[in-house]
GUZASE-266739 format. One record per residue: residue number from 1; residue in three letters; x, y, z of N, C-alpha, C in turn. Coordinates in steps of 0.1 Angstrom, whole numbers, plus 2048, in hexadecimal, padded with zeros to 3 digits. Atoms other than C-alpha are relative to their C-alpha. Layout:
% GUZASE-266739
<NUM ALA <X Y Z> <X Y Z> <X Y Z>>
...
This chain:
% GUZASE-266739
<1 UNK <807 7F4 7FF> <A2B 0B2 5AE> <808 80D 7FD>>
<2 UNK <7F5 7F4 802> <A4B 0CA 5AE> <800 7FF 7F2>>
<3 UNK <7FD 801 80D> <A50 0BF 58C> <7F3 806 7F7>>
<4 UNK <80C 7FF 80C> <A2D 0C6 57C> <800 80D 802>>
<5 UNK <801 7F1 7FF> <A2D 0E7 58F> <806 808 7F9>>
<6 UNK <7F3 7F3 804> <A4E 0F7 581> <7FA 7FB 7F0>>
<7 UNK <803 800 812> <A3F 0E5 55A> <7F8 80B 7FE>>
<8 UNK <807 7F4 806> <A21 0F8 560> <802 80E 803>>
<9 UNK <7FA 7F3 7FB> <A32 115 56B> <807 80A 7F2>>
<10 UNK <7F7 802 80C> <A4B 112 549> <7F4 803 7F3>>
<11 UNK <80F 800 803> <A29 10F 539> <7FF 80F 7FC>>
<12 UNK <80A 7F3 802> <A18 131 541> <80E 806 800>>
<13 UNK <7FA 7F6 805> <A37 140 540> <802 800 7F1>>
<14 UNK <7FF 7FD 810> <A3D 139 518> <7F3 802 7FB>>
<15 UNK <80B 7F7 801> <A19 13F 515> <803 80D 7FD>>
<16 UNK <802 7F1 7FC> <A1E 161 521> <809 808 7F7>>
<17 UNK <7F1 7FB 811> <A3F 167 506> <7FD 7FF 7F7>>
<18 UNK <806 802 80D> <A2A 158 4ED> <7F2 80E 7FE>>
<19 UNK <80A 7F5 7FF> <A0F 176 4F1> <804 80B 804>>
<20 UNK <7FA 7F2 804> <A26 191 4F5> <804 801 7F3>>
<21 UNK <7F5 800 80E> <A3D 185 4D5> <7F0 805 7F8>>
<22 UNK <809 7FE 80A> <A19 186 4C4> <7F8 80C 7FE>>
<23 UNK <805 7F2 7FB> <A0C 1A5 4D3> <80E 809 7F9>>
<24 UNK <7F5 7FA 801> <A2E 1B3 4C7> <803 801 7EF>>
<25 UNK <809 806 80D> <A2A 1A2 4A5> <7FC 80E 7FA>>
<26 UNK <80B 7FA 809> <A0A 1B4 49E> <800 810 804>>
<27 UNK <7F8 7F2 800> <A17 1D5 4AB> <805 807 7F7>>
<28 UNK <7FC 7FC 80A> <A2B 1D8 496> <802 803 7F1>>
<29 UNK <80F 808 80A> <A19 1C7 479> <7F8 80C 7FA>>
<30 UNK <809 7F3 800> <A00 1EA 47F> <80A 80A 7FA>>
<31 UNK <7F7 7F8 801> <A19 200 47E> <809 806 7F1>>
<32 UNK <7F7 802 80D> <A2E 1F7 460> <80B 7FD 802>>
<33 UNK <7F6 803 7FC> <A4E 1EF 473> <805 7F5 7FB>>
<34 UNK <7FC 80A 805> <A4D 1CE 469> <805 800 7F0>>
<35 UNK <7FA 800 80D> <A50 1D4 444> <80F 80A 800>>
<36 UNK <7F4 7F6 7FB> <A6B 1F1 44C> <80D 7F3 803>>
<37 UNK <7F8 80B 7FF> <A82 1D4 45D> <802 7FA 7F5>>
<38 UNK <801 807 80B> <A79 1BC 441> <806 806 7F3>>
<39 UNK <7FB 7F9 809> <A88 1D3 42A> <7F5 805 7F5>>
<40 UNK <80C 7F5 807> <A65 1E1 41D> <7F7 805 809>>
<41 UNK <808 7F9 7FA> <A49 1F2 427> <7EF 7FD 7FD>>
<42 UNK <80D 801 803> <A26 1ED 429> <7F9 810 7FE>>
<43 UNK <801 7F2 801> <A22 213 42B> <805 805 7F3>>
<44 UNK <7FC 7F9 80E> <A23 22B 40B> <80B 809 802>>
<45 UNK <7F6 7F7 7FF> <A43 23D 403> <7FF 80A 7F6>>
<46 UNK <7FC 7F8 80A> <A4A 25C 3F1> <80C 801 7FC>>
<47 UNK <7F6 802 805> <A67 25D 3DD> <80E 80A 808>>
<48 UNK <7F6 7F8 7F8> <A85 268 3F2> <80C 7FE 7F4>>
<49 UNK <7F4 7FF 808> <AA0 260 3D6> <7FD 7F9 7F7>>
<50 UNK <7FF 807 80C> <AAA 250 3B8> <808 7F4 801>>
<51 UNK <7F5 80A 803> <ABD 22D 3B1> <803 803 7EE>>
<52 UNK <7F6 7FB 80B> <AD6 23A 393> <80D 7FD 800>>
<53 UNK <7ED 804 804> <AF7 22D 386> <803 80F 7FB>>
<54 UNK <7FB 7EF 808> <AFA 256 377> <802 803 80E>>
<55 UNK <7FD 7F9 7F2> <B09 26C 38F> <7F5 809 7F9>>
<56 UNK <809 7F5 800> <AEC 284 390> <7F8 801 80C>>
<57 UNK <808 7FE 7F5> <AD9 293 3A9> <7F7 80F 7FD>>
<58 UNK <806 7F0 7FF> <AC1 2B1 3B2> <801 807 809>>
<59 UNK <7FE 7F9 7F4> <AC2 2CD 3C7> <7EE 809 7FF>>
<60 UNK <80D 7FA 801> <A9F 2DD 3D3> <7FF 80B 809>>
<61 UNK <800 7F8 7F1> <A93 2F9 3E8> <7F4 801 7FD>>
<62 UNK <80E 803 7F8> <A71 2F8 3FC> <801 814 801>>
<63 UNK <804 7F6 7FF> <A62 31A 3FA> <7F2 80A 809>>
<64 UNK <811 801 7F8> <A4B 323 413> <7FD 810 80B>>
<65 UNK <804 7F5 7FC> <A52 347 427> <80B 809 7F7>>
<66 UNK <7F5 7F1 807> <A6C 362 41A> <806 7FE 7F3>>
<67 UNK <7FC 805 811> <A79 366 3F6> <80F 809 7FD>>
<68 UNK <7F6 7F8 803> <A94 381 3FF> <811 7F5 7F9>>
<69 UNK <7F7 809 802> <AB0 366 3F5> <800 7FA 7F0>>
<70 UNK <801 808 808> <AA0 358 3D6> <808 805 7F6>>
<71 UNK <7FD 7FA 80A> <AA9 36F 3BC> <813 7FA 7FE>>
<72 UNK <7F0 801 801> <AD2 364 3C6> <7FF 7F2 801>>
<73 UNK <7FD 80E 800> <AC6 340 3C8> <7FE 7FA 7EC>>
<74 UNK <801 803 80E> <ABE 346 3A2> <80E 803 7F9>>
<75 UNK <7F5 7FD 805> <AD9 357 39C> <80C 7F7 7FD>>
<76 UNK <7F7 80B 7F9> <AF1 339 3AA> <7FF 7F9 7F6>>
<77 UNK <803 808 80D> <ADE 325 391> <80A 802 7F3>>
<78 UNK <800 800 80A> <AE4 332 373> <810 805 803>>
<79 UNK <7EF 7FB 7FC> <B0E 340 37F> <7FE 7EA 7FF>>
<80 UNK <7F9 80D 802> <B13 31A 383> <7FA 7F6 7F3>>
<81 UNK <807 80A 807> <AF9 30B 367> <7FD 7F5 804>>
<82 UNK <803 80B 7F9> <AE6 2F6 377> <7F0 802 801>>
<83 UNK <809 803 7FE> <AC4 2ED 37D> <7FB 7FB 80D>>
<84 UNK <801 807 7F9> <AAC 2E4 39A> <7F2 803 806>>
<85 UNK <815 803 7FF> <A87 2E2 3AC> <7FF 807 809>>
<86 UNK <804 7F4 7F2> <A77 2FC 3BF> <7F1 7FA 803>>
<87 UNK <80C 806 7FA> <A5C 2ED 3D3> <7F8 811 806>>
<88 UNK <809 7F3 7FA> <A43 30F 3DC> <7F3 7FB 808>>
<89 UNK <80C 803 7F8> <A25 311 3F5> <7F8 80A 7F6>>
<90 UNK <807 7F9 809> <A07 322 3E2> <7FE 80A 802>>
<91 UNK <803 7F3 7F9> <A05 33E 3FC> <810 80B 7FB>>
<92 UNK <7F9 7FA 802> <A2B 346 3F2> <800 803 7F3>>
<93 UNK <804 7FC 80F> <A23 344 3CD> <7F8 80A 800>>
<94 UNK <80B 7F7 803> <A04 35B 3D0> <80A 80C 808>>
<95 UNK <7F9 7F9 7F8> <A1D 374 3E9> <80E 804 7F4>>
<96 UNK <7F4 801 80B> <A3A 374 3CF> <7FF 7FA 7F0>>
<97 UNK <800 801 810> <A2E 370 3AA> <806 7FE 7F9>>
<98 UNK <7F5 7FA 80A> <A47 37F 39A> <80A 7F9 805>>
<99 UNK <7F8 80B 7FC> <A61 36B 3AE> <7FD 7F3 7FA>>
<100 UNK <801 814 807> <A52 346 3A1> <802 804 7F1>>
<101 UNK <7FD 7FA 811> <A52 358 381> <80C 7FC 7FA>>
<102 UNK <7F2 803 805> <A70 35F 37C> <810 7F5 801>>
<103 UNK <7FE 80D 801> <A7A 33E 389> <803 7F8 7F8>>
<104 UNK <807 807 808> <A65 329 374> <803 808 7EE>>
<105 UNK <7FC 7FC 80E> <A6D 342 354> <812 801 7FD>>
<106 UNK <7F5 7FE 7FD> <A92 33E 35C> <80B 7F2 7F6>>
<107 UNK <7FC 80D 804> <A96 31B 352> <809 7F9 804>>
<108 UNK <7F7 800 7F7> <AAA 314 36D> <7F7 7F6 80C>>
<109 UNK <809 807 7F8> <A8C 308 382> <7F3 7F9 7FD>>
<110 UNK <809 802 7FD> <A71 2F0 385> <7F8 802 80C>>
<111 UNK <808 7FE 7F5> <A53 2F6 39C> <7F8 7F5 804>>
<112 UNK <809 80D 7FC> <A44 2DE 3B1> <7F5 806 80F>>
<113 UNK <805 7F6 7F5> <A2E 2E7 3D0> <800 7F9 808>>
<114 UNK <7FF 801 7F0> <A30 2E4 3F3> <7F3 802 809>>
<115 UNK <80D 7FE 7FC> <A09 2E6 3FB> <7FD 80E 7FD>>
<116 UNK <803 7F5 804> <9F5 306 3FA> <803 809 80B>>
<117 UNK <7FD 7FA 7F3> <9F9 311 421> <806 7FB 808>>
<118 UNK <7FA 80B 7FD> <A12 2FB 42A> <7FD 7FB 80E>>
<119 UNK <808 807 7F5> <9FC 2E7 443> <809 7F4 805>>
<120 UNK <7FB 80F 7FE> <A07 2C3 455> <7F4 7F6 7F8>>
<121 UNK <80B 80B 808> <9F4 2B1 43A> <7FE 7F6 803>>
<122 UNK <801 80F 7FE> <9F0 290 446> <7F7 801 809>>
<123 UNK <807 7FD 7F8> <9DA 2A1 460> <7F1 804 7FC>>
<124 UNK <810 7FA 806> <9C0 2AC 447> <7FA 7F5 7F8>>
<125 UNK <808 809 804> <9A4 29A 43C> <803 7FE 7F1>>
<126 UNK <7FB 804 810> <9A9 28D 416> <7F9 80C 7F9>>
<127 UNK <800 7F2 808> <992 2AD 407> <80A 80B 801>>
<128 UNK <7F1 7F6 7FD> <9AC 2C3 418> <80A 800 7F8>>
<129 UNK <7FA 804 806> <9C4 2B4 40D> <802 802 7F0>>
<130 UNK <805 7FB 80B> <9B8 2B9 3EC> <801 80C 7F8>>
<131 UNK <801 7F3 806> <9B0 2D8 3EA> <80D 808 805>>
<132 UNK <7EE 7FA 7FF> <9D3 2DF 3FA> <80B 800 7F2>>
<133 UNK <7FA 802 80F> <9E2 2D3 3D9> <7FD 808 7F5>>
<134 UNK <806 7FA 80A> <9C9 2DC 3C3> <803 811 7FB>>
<135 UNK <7FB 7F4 803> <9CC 302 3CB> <80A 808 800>>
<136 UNK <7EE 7FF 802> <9F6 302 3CD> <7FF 801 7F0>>
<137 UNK <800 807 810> <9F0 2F1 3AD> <7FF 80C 7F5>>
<138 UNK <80A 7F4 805> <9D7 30C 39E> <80A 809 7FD>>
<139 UNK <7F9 7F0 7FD> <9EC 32B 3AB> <810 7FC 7F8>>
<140 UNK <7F1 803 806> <A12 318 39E> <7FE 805 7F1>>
<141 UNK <802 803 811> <A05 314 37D> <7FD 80C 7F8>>
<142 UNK <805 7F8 802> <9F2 331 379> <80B 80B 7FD>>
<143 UNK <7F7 7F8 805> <A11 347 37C> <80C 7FB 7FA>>
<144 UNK <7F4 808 808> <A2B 330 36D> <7FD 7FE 7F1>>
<145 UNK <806 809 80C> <A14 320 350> <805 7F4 7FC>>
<146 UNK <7FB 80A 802> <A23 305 356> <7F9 7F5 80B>>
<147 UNK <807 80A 7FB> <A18 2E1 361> <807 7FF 80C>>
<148 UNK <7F4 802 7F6> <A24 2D8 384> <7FA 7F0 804>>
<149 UNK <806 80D 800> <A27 2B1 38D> <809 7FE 809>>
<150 UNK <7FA 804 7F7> <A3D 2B3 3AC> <7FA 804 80D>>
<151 UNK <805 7FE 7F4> <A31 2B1 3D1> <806 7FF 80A>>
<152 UNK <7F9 801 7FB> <A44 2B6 3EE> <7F5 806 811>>
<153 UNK <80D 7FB 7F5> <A2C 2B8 410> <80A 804 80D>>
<154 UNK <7FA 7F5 7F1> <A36 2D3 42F> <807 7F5 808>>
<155 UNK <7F8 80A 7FD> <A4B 2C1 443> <807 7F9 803>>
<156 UNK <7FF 80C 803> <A51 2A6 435> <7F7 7F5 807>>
<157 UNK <80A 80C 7FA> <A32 295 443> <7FA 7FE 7FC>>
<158 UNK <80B 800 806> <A1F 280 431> <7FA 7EE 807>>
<159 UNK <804 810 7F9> <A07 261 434> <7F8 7FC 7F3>>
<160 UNK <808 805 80D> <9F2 248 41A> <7FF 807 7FA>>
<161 UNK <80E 7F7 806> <9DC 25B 417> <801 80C 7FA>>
<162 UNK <7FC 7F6 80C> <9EF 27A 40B> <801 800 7F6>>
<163 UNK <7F7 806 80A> <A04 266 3F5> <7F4 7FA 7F4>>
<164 UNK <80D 806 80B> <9E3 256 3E5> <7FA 80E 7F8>>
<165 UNK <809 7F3 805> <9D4 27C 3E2> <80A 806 7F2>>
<166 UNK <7F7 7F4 808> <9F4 28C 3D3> <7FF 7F4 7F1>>
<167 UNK <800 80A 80A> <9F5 26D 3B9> <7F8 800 7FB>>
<168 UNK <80C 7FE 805> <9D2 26E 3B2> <7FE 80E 7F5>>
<169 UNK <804 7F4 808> <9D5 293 3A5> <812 7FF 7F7>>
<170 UNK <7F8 7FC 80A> <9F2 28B 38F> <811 802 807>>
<171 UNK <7F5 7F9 800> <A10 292 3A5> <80B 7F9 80A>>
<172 UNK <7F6 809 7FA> <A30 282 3B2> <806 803 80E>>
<173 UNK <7F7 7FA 7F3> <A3B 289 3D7> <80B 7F9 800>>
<174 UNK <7F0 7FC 7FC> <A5D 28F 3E1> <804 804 807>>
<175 UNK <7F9 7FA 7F3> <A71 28E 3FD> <80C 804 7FE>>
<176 UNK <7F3 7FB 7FE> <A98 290 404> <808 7F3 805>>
<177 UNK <7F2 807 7F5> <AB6 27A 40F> <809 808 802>>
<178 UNK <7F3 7F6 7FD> <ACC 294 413> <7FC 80C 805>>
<179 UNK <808 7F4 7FB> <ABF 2B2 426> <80D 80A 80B>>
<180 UNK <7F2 7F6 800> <AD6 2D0 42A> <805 805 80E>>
<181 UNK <801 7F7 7F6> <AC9 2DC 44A> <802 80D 802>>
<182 UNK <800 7F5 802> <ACA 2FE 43E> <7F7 809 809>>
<183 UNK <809 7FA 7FB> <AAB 306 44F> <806 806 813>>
<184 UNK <7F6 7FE 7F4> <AC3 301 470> <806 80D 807>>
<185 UNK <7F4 7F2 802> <AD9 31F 466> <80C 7F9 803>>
<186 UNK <7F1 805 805> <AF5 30A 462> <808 806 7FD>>
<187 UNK <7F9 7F8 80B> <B13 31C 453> <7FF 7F7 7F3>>
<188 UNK <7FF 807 80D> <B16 317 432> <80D 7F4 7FF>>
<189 UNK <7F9 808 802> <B35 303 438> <7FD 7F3 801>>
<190 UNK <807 808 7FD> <B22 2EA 44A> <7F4 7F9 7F5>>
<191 UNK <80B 805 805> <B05 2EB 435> <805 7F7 7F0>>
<192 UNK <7F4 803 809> <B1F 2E3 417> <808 7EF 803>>
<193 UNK <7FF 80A 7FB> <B2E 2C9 429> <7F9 7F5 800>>
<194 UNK <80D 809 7FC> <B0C 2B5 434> <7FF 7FE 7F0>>
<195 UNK <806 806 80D> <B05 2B2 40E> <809 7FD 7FA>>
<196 UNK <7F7 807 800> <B23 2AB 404> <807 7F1 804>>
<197 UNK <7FB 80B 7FF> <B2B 28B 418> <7F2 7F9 7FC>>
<198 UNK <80D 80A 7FE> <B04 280 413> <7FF 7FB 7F6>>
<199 UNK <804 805 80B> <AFF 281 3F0> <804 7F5 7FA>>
<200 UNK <801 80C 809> <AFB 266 3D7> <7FC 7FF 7F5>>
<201 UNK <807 7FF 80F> <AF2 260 3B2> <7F2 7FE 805>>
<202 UNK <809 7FF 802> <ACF 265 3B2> <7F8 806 80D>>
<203 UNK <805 7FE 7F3> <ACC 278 3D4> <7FE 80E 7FC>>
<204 UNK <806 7F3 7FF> <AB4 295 3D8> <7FF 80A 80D>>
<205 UNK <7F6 7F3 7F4> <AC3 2B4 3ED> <7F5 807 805>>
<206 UNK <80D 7F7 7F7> <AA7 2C6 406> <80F 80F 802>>
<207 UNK <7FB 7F1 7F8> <AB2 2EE 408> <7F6 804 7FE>>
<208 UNK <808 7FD 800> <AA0 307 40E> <804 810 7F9>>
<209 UNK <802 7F4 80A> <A94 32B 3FA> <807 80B 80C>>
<210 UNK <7F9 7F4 7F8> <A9C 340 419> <80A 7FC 80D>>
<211 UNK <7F5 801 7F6> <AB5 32C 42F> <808 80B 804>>
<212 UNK <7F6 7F6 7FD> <ACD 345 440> <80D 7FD 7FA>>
<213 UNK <7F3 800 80A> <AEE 336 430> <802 7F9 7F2>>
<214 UNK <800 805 80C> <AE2 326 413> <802 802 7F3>>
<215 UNK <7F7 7F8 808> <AEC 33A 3F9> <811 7FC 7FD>>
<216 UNK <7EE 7FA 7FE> <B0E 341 406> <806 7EA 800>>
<217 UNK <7FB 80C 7FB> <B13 317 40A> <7FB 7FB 7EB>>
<218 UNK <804 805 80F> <B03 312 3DF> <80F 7FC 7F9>>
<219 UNK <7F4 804 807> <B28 317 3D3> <808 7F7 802>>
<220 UNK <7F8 809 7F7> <B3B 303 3E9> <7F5 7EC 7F9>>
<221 UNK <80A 810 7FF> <B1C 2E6 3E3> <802 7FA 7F1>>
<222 UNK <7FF 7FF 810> <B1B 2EA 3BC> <80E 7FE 7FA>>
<223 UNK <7F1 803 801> <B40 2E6 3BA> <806 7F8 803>>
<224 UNK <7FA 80B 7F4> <B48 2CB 3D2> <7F7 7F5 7F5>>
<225 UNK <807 80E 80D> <B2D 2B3 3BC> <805 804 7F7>>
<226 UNK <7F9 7FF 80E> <B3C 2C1 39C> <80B 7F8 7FF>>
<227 UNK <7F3 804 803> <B5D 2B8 3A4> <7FF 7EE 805>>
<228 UNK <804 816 7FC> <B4E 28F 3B4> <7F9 800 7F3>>
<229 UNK <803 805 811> <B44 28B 38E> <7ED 806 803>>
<230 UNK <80F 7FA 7FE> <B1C 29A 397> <7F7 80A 7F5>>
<231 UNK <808 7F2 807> <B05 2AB 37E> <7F0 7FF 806>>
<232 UNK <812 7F7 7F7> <AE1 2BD 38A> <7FA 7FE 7FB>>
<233 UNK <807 803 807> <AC3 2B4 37C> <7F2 806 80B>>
<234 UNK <80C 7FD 7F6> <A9E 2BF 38B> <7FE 7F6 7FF>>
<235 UNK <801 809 7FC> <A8F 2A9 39B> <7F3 7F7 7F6>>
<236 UNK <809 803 809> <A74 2A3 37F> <805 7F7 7F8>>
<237 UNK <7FA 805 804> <A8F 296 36D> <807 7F2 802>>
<238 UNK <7FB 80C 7F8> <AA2 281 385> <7F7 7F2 802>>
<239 UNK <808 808 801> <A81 270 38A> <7FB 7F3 7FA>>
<240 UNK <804 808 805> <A74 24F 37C> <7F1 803 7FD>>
<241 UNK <80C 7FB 802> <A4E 256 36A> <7FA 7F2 801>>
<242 UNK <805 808 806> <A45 232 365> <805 7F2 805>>
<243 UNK <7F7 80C 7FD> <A4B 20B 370> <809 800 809>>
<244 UNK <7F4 7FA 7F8> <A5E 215 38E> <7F9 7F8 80E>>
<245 UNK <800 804 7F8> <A5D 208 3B1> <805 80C 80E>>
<246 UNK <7FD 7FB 7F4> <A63 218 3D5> <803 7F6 80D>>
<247 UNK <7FB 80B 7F7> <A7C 204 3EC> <7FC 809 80F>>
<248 UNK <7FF 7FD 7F4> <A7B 207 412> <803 80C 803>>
<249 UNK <7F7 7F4 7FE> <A8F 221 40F> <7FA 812 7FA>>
<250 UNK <801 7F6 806> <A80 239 3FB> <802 801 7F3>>
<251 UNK <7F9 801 80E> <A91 232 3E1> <7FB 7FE 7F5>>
<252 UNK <809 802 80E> <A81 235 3BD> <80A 7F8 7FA>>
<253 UNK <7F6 805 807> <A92 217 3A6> <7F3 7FA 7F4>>
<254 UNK <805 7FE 80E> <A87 213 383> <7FE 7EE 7FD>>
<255 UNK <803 80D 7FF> <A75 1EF 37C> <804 7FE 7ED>>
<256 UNK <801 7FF 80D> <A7F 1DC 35F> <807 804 7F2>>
């Protein structure tokens, strides 16, 4: 009798392990965790970087309140020759004109947008969504004349269903692996540093238009990659258009 007790005891206890592991399972399963582990994802990614044997990379800045800074982030540009992506909100384009202008007419920058009112998009219904793009879109182009095909959502928060919208109307979102922390107020030595040890051939650099040291940290950053063999490219460039893949990581690699 002792004996059958403690089996069935042994019993309902692996039962009970067997219906958590599975409950734990399908947890995860929901989630997307499990592909994450697995070294994929069942979740959609936006392209956080590039896989490149070129030493190349981009540097971008997210544009979304103040513009007093920009005019010396162009400047920076064209003193070092170099190129790179200005992500705008549509409310700062309509607010500063003449600023995307002379951006965009500078040849120094591509434009990409950053929504129209930089909302937490993943929160808005898919028309939203929409018409968040749509009228960034509208207002970029309008004073640029030029096409814009890069998307980069507030935040950095997105979900499917973004990622399905922004694709749908033509346009590639874009995150970061290397993020400056400018917005921090970092010193520039720091902020210099952080991109410095992160980068990588095909890694795309988060700064921002009105950081407080970001400026003063461009020469130091632009010089430090020059001298590790690094040339600049926008990120339009850097890009893959076609046959491409998105690892776990983020990572855009070129199929084929």
């Amino acid at each position: 009798m002792k004996f059958l007790l403690l089996k069935k005891r042994a019993l309902a206890k692996g039962l009970a392990a067997l219906l958590i592991l599975s409950a734990s399972v399908m947890a995860v399963a929901l989630t997307g965790a499990a592909g994450v582990h697995a070294e994929r994802t069942t979740r959609k990614l936006p392209i956080y970087a590039v896989q490149t044997e070129e030493k190349k990379v981009a540097l971008s800045f997210d544009a979304s309140w103040g513009a007093d800074k920009t005019d010396s982030i162009l400047a920076m540009m064209a003193e070092h020759d170099i190129r790179a992506t200005f992500f705008s909100v549509g409310m700062w384009a309509e607010k500063y004109p003449d600023k995307l202008k002379s951006l965009s007419d500078s040849g120094r920058f591509e434009i990409g947008t950053h929504s129209n009112t930089h909302p937490n998009m993943p929160k808005l219904s898919k028309e939203k969504m929409t018409l968040e793009l749509t009228a960034s879109v509208k207002t970029i182009e309008a004073i640029t004349g030029k096409k814009v095909e890069l998307f980069r959502a507030p935040f950095g928060d997105y979900s499917d269903r973004l990622l399905e919208t922004a694709e749908a109307l033509g346009l590639y979102t874009v995150q970061w692996d290397v993020d400056s922390l400018d917005w921090k107020n970092l010193s520039s030595a720091e902020i210099a540093a952080r991109i410095l040890k992160k980068t990588q051939p095909g890694s795309i650099i988060l700064m921002h238009n009105d950081g407080k040291h970001t400026v003063e940290a461009l020469p130091a950053i632009i010089e430090g990659l020059k001298n590790k063999g690094y040339s600049f490219v926008p990120i339009g460039e850097l890009i893959y258009r076609g046959n491409f893949t998105i690892d776990h990581t983020g990572r855009q690699i070129q199929m084929g």
